[in-house]
C-alpha positions in Angstrom: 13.5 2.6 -17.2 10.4 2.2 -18.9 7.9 4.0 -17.6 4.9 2.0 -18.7 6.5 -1.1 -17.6 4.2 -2.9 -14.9 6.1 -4.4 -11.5 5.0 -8.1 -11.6 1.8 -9.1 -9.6 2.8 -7.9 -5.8 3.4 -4.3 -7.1 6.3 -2.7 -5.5 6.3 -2.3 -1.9 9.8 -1.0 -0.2 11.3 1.2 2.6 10.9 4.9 1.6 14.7 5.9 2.3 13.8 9.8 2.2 10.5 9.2 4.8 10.6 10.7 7.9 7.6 9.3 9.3 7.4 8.7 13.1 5.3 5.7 12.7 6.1 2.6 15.0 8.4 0.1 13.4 5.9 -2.2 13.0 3.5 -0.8 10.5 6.5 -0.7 8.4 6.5 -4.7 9.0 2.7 -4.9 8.6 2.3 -3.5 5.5 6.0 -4.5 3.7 4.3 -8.3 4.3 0.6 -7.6 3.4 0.4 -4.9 1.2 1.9 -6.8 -1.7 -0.8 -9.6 -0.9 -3.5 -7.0 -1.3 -2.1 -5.3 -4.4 -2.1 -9.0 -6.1 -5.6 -9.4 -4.9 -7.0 -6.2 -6.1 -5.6 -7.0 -9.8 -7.7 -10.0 -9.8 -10.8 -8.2 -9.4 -13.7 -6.2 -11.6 -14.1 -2.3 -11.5 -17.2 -2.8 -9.9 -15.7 -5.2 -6.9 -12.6 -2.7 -6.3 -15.2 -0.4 -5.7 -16.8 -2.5 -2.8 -13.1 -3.3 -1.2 -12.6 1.0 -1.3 -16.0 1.3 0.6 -15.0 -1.1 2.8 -11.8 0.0 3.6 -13.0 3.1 4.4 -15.3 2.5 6.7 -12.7 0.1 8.3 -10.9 3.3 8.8 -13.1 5.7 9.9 -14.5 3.2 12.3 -11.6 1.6 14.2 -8.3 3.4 12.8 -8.1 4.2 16.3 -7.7 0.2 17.1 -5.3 0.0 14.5 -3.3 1.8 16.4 -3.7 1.4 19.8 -5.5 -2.6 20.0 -8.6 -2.8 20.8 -11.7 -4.9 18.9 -12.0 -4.3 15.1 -7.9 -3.9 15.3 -7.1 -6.5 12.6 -10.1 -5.5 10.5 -8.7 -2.0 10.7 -5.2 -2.9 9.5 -6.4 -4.7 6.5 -8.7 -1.8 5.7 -5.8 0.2 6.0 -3.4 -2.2 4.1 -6.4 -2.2 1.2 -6.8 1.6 0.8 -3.2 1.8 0.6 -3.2 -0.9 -2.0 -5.8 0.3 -4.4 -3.7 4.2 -4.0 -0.8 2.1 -5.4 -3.0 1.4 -8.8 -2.6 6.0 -9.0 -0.1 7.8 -10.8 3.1 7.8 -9.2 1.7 5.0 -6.6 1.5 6.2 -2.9 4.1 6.6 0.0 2.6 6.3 3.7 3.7 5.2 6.8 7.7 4.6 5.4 6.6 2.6 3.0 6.1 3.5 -0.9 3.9 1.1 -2.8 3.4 1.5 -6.9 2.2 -1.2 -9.6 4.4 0.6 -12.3 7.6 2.1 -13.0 7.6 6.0 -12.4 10.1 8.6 -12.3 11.2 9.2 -8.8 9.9 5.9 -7.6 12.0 4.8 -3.8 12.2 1.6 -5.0 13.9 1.9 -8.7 17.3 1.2 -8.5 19.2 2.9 -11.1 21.9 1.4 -13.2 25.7 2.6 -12.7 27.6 2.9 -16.0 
């Protein structure tokens, strides 16, 4: 594996085998189909625009992530805000795991979704 290797423009977004999150089913859904669509987006844009899409997304959060949840106005601006901070976490070290799902740009030790190579 090489470890500075990027995953092509959708990141990697998979099923965390070893999660053991009680989130409902389908966030799992949600963010398997969106979350790549945000990590391709994200690469597209300047320093100074990811910037705007992290303030954004966290106010998106803070003010409805109880919509997300439960429905409610603001629910679909809250997923995407949700979707979005998960995306740019992916650009970190090591990516980030939430919700089941484990979403990373590039190749890490430990990484859900690496399959390994039987000899």
């Amino acid at each position: 594996m090489n470890l500075r290797e990027p995953h092509p423009i959708f990141g990697r977004v998979v099923v965390d085998p070893g999660s053991k999150t009680t989130a409902p089913q389908m966030w799992q859904e949600f963010l398997l189909g969106f979350l790549p669509l945000c990590i391709a987006d994200l690469r597209a844009k300047a320093p100074s625009e990811l910037e705007a899409v992290r303030q954004r997304a966290l106010e998106q959060i803070a003010s409805h992530g109880d919509v997300a949840q439960f429905g409610g106005k603001g629910k679909a601006e809250a997923r995407v805000g949700i979707a979005q901070g998960l995306a740019i976490l992916a650009f970190t070290e090591g990516g980030v795991t939430a919700l089941g799902i484990h979403a990373c740009v590039k190749a890490h030790e430990g990484c859900p979704g690496s399959i390994e190579k039987e000899n």
